[in-house]
N, C-alpha and C positions, 0 to 999 in steps of 0.2 A: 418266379420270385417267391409263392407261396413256401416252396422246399428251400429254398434260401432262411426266409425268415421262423424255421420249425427249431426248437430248442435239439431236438434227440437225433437229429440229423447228420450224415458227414459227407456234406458239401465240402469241395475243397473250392469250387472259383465258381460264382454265376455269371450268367451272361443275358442279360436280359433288354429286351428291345421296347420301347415303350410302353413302360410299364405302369400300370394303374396301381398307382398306391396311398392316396387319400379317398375314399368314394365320396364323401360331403363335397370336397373341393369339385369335384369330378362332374357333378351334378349339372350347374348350371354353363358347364363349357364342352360337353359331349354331344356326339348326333346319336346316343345309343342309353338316354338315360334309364329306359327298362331293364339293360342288362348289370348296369350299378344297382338299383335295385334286387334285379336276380339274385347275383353275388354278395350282397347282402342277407339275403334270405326270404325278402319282403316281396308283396307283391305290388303291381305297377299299376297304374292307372293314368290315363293322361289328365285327367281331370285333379288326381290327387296334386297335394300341395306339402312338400315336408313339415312333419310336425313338429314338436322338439324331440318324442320318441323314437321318432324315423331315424333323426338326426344323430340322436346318440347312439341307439345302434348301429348304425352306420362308421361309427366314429369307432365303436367297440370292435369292429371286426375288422378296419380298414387296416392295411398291411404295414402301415406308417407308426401303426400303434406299438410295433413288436419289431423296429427297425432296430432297436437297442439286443435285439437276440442272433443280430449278422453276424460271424466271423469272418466270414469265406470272403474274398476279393470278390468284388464285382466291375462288369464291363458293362455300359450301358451306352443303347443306339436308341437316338431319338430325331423324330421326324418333327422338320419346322413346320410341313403345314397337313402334321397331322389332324382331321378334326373329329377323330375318334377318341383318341389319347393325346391330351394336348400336351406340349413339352414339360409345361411347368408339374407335372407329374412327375417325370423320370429328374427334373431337376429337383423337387422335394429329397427323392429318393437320393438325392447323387450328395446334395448339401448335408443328408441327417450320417449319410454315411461319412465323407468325408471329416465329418466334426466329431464325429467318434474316432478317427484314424485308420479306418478301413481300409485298406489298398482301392481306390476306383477311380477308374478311368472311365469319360465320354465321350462320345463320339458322336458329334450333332451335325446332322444334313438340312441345312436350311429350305431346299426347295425338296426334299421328301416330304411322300405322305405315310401313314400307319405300316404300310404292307414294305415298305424302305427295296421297294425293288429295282429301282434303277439299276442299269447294268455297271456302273462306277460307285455305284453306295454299295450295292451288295458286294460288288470285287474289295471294296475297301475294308466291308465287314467282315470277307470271309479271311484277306489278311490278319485284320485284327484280334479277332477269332483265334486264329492259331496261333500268334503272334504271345496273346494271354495264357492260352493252355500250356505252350511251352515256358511262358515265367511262372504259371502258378501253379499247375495242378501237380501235384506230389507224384515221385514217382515208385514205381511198384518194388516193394521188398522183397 
């Protein structure tokens, strides 16, 4: 989703499975808050407590901030009991697109977790998956 949301980029369709893209919201509903920090830039502590500096940078770099620089369709797979990446991530991401008029589609697995491997989620995926590339991805001149 980072190359999705890059201005100089040409993306034609992403495809993105659980996507992190508030890291504030992300915080107190993940099993993995060191690595929202990580990808923030910051370092971790279990001890540490967010400041309101954490918080805004966090805020500054989080992918949600720069959701208004998508063109490209996006297809997005989320797991109901993911508790790495909770839904309501890839649902931020799916509502800010749609209200822009982005082409997006969801596709939500209730009793999936993060890794969406089920052998009926993945076969569904990998339909949908091609299903997307042949409506959206341009083709070669």
């Amino acid at each position: 989703y980072h190359r999705v949301l890059q201005t100089s980029c040409s993306v034609v369709t992403g495809i993105l499975s659980n996507p992190v893209i508030n890291f504030v919201s992300m915080l107190g509903v993940t099993d993995i808050p060191d690595w929202t920090y990580a990808e923030a830039g910051l370092s971790y502590s279990f001890e540490l407590t967010s400041s309101p500096a954490t918080l805004k940078t966090m805020t500054d770099v989080s992918p949600i901030r720069f959701v208004d620089r998508v063109t490209a369709p996006c297809l997005l797979s989320l797991g109901g009991k993911d508790l790495r990446v909770p839904k309501s991530q890839g649902l931020e991401f799916y509502y800010a697109l749609k209200a822009r008029g982005i082409p997006t589609e969801l596709y939500f697995y209730p009793d999936s977790t993060h890794g969406l491997v089920e052998v009926d989620v993945d076969s569904d995926r990998f339909v949908a998956t091609v299903a997307w590339f042949f409506k959206h991805a341009k083709k070669p001149t």
